[in-house]
SERO-4910 file (N, C-alpha, C, O; in steps of 0.05 Angstrom, whole numbers):
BEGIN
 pado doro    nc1    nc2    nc3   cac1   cac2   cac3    cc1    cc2    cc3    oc1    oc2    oc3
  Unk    A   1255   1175    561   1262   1202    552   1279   1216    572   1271   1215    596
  Unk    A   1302   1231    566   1320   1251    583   1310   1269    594   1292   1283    585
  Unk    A   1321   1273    616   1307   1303    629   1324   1317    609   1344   1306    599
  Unk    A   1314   1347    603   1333   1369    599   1340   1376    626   1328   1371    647
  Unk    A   1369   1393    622   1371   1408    635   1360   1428    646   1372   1437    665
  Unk    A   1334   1441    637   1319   1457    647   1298   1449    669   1285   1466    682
  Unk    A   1297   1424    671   1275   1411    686   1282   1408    709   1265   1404    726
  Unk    A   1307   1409    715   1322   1409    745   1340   1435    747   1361   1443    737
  Unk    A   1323   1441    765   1340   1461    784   1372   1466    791   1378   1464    815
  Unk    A   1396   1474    769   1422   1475    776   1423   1497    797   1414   1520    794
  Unk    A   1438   1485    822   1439   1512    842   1476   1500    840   1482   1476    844
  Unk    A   1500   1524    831   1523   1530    832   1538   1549    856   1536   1572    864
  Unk    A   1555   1524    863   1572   1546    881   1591   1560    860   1596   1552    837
  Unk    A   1602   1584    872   1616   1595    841   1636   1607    868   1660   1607    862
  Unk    A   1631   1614    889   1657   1620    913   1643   1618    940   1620   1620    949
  Unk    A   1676   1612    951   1652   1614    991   1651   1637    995   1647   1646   1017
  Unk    A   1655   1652    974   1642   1687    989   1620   1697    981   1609   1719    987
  Unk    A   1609   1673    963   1571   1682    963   1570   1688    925   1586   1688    906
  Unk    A   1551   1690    926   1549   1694    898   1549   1730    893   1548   1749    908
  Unk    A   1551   1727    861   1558   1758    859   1542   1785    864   1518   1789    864
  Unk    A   1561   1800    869   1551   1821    884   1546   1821    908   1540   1843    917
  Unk    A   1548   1796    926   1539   1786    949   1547   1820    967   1554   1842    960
  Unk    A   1544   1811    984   1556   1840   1010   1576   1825   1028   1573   1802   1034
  Unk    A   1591   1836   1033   1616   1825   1044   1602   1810   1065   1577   1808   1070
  Unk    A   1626   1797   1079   1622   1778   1099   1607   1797   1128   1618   1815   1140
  Unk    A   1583   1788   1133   1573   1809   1159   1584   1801   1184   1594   1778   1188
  Unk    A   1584   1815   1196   1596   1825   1229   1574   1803   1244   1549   1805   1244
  Unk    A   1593   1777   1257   1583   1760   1278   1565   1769   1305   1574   1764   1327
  Unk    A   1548   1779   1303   1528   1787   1328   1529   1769   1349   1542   1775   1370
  Unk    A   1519   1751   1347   1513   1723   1364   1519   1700   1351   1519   1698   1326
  Unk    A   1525   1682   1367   1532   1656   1360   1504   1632   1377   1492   1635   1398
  Unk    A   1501   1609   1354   1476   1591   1362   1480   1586   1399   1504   1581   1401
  Unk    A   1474   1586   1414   1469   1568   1437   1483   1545   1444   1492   1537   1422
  Unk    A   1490   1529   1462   1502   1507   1459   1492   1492   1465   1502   1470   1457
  Unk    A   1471   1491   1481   1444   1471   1485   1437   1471   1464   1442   1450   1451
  Unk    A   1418   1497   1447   1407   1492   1425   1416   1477   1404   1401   1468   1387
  Unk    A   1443   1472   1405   1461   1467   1378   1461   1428   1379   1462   1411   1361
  Unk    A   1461   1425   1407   1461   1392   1415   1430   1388   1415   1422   1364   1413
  Unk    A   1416   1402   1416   1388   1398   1424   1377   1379   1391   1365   1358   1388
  Unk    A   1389   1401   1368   1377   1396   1346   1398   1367   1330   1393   1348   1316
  Unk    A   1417   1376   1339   1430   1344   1327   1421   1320   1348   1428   1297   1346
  Unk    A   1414   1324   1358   1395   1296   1381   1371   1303   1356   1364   1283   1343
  Unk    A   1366   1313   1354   1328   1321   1340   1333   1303   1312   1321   1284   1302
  Unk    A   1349   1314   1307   1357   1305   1266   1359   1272   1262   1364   1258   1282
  Unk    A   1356   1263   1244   1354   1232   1235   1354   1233   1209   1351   1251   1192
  Unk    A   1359   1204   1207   1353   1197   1172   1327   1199   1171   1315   1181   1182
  Unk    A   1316   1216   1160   1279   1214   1155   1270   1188   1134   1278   1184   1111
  Unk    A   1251   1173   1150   1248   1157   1127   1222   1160   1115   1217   1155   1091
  Unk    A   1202   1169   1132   1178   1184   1121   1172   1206   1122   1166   1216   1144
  Unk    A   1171   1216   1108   1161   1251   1097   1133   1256   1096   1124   1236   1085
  Unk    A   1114   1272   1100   1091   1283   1105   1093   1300   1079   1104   1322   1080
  Unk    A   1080   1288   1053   1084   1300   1031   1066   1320   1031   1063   1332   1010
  Unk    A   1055   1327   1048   1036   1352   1048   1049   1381   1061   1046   1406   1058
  Unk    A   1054   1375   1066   1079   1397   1084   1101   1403   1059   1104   1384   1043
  Unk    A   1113   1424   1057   1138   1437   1046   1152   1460   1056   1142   1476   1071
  Unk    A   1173   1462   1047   1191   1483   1062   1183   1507   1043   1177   1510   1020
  Unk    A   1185   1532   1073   1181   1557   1057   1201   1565   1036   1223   1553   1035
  Unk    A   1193   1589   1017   1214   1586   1003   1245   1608   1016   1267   1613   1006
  Unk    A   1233   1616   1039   1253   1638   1054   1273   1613   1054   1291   1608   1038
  Unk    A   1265   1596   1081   1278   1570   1085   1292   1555   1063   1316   1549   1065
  Unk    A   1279   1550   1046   1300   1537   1022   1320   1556   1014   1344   1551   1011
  Unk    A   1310   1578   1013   1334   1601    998   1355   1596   1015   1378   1595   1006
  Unk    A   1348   1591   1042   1369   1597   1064   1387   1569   1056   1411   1569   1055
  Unk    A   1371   1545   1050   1388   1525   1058   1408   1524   1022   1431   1516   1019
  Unk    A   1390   1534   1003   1409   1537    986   1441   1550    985   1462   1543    977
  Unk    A   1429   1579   1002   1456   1591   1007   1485   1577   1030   1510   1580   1028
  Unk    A   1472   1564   1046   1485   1543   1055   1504   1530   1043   1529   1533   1046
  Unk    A   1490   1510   1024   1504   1496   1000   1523   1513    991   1546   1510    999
  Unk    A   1516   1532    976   1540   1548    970   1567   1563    984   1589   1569    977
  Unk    A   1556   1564   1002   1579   1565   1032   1598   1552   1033   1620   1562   1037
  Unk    A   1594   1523   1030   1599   1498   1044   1631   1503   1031   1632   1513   1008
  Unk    A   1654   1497   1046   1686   1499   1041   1684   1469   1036   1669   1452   1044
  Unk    A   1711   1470   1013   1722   1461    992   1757   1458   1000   1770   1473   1014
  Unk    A   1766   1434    986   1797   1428    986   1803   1447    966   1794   1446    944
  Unk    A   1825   1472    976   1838   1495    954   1813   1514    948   1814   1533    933
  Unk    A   1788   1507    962   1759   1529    954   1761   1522    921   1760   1542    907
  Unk    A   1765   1495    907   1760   1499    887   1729   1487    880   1720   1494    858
  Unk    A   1715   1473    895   1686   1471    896   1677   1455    864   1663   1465    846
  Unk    A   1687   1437    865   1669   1415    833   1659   1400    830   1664   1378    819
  Unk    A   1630   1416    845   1614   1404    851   1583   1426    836   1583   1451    837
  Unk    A   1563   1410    827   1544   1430    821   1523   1409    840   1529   1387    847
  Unk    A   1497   1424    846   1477   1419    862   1450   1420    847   1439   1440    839
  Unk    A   1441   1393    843   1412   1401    823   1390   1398    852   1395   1388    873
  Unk    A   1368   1410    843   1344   1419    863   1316   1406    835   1306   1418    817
  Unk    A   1314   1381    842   1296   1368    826   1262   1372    841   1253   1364    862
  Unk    A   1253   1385    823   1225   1397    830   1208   1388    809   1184   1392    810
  Unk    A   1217   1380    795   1193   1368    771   1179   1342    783   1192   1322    778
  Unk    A   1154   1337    797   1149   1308    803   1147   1288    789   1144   1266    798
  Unk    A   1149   1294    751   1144   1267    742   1180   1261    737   1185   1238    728
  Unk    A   1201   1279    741   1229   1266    740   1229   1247    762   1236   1224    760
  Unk    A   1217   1263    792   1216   1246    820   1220   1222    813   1236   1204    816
  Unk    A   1192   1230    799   1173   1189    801   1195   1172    785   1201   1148    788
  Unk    A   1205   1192    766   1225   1170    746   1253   1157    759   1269   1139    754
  Unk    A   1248   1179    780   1282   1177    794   1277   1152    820   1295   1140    833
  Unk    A   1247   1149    822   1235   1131    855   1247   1109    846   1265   1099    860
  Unk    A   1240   1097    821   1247   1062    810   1282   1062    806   1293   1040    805
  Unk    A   1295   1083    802   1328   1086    808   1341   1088    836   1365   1082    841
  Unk    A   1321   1095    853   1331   1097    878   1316   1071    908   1312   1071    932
  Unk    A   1313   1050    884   1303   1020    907   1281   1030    919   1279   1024    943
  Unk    A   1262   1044    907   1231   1048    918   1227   1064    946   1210   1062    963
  Unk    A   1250   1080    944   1259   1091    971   1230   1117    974   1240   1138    965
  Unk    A   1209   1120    980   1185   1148    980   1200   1164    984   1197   1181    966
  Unk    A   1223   1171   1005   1230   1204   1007   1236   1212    981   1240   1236    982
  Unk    A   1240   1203    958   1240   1206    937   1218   1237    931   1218   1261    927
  Unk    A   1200   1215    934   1174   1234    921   1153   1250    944   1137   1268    939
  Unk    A   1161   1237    971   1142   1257    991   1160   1269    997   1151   1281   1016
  Unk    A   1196   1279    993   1201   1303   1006   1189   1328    992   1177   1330    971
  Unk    A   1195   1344   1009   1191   1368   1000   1211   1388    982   1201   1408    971
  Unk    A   1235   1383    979   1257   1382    961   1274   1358    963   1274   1342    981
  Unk    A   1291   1356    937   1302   1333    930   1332   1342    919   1333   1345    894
  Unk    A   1347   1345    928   1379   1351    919   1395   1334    913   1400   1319    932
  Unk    A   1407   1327    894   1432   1310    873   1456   1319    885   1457   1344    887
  Unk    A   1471   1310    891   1497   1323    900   1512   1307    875   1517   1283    876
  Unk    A   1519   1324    852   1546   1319    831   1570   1328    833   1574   1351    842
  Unk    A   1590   1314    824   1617   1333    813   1622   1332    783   1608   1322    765
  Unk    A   1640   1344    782   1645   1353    755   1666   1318    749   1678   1304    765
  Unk    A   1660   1312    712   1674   1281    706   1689   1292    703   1707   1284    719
  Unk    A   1701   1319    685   1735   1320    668   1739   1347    684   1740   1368    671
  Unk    A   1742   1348    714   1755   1381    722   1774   1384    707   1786   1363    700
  Unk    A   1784   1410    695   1807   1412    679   1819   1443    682   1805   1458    697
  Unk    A   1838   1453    673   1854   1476    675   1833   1498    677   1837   1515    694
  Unk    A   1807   1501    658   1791   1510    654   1772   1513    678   1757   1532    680
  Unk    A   1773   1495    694   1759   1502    719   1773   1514    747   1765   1522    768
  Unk    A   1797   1510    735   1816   1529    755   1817   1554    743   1814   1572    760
  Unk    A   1819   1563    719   1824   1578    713   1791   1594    718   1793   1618    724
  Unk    A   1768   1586    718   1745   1601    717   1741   1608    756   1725   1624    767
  Unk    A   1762   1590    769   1759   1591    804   1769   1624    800   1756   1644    799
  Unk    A   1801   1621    797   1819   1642    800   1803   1674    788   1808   1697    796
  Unk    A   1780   1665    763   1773   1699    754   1755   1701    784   1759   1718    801
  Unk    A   1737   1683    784   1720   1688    813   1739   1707    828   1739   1731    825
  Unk    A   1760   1693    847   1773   1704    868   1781   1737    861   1778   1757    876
  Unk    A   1794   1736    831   1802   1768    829   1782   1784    825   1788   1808    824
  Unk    A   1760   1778    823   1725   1789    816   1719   1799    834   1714   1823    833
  Unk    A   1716   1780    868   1705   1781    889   1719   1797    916   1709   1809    935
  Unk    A   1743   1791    909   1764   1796    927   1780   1821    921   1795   1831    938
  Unk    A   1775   1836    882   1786   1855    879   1820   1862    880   1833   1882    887
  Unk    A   1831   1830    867   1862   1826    867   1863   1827    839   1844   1827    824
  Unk    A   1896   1829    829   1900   1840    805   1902   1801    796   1907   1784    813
  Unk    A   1897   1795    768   1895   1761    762   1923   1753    768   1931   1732    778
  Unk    A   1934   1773    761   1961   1759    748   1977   1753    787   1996   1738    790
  Unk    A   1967   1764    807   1978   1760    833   1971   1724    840   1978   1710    860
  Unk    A   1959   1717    821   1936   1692    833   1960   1668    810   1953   1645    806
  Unk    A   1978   1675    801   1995   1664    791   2005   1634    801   2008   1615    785
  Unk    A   2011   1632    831   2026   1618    841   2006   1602    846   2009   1578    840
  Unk    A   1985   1609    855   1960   1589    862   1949   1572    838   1940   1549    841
  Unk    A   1951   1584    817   1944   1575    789   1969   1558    794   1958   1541    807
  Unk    A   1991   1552    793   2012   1527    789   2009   1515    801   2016   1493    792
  Unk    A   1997   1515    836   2001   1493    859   1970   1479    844   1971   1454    843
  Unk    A   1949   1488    836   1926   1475    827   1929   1453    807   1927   1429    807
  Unk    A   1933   1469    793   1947   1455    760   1963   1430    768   1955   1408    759
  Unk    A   1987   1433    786   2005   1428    781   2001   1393    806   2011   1371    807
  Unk    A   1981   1406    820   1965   1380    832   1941   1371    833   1939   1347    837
  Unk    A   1919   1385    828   1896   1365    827   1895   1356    793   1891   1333    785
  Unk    A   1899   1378    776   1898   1367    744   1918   1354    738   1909   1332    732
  Unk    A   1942   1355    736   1968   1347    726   1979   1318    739   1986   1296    729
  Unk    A   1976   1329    765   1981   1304    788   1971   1282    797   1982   1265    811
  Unk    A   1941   1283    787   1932   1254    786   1924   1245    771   1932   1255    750
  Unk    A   1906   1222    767   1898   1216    747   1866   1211    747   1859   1211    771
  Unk    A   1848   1208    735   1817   1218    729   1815   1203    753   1810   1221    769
  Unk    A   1815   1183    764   1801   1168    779   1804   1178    805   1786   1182    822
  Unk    A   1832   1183    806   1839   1204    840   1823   1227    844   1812   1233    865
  Unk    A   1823   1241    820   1806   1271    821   1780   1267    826   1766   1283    840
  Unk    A   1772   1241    813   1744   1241    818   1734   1226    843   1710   1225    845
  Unk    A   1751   1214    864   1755   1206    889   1752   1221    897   1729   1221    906
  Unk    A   1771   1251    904   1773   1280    917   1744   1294    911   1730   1303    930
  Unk    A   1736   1297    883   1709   1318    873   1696   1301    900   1697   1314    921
  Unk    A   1686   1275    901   1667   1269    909   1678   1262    946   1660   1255    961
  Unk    A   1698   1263    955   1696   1268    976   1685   1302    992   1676   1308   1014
  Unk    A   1691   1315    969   1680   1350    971   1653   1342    977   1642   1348    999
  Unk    A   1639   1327    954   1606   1323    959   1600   1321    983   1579   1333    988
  Unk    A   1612   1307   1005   1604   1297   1016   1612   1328   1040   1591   1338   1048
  Unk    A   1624   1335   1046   1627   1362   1059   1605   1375   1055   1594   1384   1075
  Unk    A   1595   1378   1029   1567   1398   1022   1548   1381   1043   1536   1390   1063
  Unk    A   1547   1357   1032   1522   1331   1046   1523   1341   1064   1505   1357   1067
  Unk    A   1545   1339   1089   1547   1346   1117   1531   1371   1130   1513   1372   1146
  Unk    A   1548   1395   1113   1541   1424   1111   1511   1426   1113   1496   1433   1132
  Unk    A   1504   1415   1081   1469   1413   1084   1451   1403   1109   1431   1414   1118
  Unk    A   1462   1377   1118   1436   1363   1137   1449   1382   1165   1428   1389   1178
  Unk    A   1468   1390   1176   1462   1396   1198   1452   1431   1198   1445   1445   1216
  Unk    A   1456   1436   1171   1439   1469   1161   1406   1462   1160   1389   1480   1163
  Unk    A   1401   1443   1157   1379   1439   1158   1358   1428   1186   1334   1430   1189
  Unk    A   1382   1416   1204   1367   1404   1233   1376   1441   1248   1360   1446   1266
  Unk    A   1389   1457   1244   1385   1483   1255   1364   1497   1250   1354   1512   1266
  Unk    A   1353   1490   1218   1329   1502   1225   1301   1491   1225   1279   1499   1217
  Unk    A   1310   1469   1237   1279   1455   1246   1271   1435   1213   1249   1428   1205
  Unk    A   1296   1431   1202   1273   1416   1171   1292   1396   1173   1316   1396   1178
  Unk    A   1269   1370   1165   1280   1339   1164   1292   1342   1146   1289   1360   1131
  Unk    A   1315   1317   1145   1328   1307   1123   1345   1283   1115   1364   1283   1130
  Unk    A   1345   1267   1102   1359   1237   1096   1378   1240   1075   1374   1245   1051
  Unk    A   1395   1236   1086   1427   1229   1072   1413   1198   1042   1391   1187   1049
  Unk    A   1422   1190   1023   1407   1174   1009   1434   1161    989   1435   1172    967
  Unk    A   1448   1146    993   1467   1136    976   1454   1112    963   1464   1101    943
  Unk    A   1433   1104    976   1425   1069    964   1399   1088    934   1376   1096    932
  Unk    A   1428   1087    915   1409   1103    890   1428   1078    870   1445   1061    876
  Unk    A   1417   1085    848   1424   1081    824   1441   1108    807   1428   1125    797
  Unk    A   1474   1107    807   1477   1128    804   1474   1140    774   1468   1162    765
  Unk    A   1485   1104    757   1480   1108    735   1460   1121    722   1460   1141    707
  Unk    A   1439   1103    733   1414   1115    720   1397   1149    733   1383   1165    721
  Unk    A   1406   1148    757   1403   1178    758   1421   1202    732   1413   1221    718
  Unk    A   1453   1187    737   1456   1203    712   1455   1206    687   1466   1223    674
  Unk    A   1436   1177    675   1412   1180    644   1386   1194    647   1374   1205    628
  Unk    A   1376   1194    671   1349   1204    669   1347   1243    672   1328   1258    667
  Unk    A   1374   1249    680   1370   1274    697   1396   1288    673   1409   1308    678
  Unk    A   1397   1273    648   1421   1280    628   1447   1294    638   1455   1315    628
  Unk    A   1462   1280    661   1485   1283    668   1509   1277    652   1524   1296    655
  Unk    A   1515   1267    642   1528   1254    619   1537   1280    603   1559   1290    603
  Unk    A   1518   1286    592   1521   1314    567   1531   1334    583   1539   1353    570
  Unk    A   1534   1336    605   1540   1357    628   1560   1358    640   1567   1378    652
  Unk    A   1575   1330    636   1603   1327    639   1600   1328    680   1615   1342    694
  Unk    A   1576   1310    690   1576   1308    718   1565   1279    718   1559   1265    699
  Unk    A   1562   1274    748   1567   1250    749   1549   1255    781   1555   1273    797
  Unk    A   1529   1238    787   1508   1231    810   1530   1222    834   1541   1201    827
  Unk    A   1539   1231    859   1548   1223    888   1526   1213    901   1521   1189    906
  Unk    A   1513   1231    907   1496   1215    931   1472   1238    927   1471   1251    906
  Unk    A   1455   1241    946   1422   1255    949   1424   1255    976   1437   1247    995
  Unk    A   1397   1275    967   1391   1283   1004   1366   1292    998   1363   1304    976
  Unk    A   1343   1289   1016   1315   1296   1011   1308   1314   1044   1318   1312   1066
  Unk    A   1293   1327   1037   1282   1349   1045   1257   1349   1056   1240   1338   1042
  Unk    A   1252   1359   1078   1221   1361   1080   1219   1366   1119   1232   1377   1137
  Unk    A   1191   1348   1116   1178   1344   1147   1177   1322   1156   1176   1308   1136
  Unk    A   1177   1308   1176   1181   1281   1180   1139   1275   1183   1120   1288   1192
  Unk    A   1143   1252   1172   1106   1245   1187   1102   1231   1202   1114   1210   1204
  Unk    A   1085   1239   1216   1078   1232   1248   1074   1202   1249   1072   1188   1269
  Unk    A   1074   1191   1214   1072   1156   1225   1108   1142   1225   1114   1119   1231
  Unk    A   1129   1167   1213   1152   1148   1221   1160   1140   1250   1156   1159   1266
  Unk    A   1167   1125   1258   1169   1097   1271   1207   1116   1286   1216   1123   1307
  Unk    A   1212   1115   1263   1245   1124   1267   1249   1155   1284   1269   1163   1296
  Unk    A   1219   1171   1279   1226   1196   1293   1235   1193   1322   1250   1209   1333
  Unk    A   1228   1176   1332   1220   1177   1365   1241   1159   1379   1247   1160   1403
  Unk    A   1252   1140   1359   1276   1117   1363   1295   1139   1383   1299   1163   1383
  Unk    A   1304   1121   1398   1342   1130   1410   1354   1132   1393   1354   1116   1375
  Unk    A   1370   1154   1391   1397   1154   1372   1419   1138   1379   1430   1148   1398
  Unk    A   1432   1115   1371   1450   1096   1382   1477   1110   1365   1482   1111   1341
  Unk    A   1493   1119   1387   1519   1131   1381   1534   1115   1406   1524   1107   1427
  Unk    A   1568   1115   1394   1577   1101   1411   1597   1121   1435   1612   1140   1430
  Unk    A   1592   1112   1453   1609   1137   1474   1630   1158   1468   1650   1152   1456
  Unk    A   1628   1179   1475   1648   1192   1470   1680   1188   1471   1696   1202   1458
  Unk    A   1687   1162   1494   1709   1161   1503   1715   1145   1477   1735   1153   1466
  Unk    A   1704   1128   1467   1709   1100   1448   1709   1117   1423   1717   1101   1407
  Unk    A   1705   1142   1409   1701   1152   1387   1724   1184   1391   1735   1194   1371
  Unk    A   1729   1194   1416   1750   1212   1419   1780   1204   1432   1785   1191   1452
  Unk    A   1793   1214   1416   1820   1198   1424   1844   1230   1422   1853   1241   1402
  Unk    A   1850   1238   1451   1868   1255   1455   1895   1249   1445   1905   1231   1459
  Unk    A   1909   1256   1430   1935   1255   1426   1959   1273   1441   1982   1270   1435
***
């Protein structure tokens, strides 16, 4: 049986200036630490066991939702939607799609990272009302931008390129998310070894005109993973930075 759409949590970016009514962009007080900032990406890992008893507050989630929606986009056109799967018996349906992987079902949130299958004029055109909405510009100024869109991501390629690009965006959000999340102290695992198909029969993507990228699970790590305490094996800085 299909999930409805109601059974999962759609969280939409709709602009990087926040959702509506948001309050303008606030005045930079302080900036993170720079110890602190290396401290927590040394801390962060692929979680592979979650402490299903533990969950994130919901201040914390709000925060990391708003995150997601933050997250910049090629042209800020953003086509991508974000499901927040909280129903545990979809979980359980989604564990045997995702190679028996538990963070499945002991995180404490569970995020789909989709893009849109057919972006079309219609989704440029629904970007551009955002911008004159938010930004308080007259539509018709947003003219030229409406042709460079049109005139390259819809017109100029073809489904398979667009849908290369949608889902390299995903993966910006992915980024955005896990290190929004090692800032504030909450585990998290990047998860591509899914089934994408069948994530998008069970979670009724299809009718939705989206299409499953990758996941990311949420939570606390438990004190019996093995992986918390591991070395992080990265390769030198000199061998991975290259001055031009």
């Amino acid at each position: 049986m299909k999930t409805s759409f109601n059974e999962a949590n759609v969280l939409t970016e709709t602009t990087g200036l926040g959702r509506a009514g948001a309050s303008p962009r606030p005045h930079l007080h302080k900036t993170i630490d720079r110890d602190q900032l290396l401290a927590q990406l040394h801390w962060r890992y692929a979680t592979k066991q979650f402490d299903a008893r533990r969950k994130i507050s919901s201040k914390d989630w709000s925060t990391l939702e708003e995150a997601l929606v933050l997250t910049p986009s090629s042209y800020g056109l953003q086509p991508w939607k974000f499901l927040v799967v909280n129903d545990p018996d979809v979980r359980q349906k989604l564990l045997a799609a995702s190679w028996g992987q538990t963070q499945i079902i002991d995180a404490s949130h569970l995020v789909v990272f989709t893009i849109k299958k057919n972006l079309s004029e219609k989704d440029v055109d629904a970007y551009l009302d955002r911008i004159a909405e938010v930004r308080e510009v007259p539509r018709d100024s947003l003219h030229a931008l409406r042709q460079t869109l049109i005139g390259s991501v819809i017109r100029g390629w073809d489904d398979a390129r667009r849908r290369e690009w949608s889902s390299r965006q995903a993966y910006i959000a992915l980024g955005n998310f896990l290190t929004s999340a090692a800032l504030l102290g909450i585990d998290a695992c990047p998860m591509e070894g899914v089934d994408r198909l069948k994530y998008n029969e069970l979670l009724g993507l299809d009718e939705l005109g989206l299409q499953t990228v990758v996941v990311a699970a949420a939570g606390y790590r438990s004190n019996t993973d093995q992986y918390a305490t591991a070395k992080k094996v990265r390769f030198a800085r000199d061998e991975v930075i290259v001055s031009v």
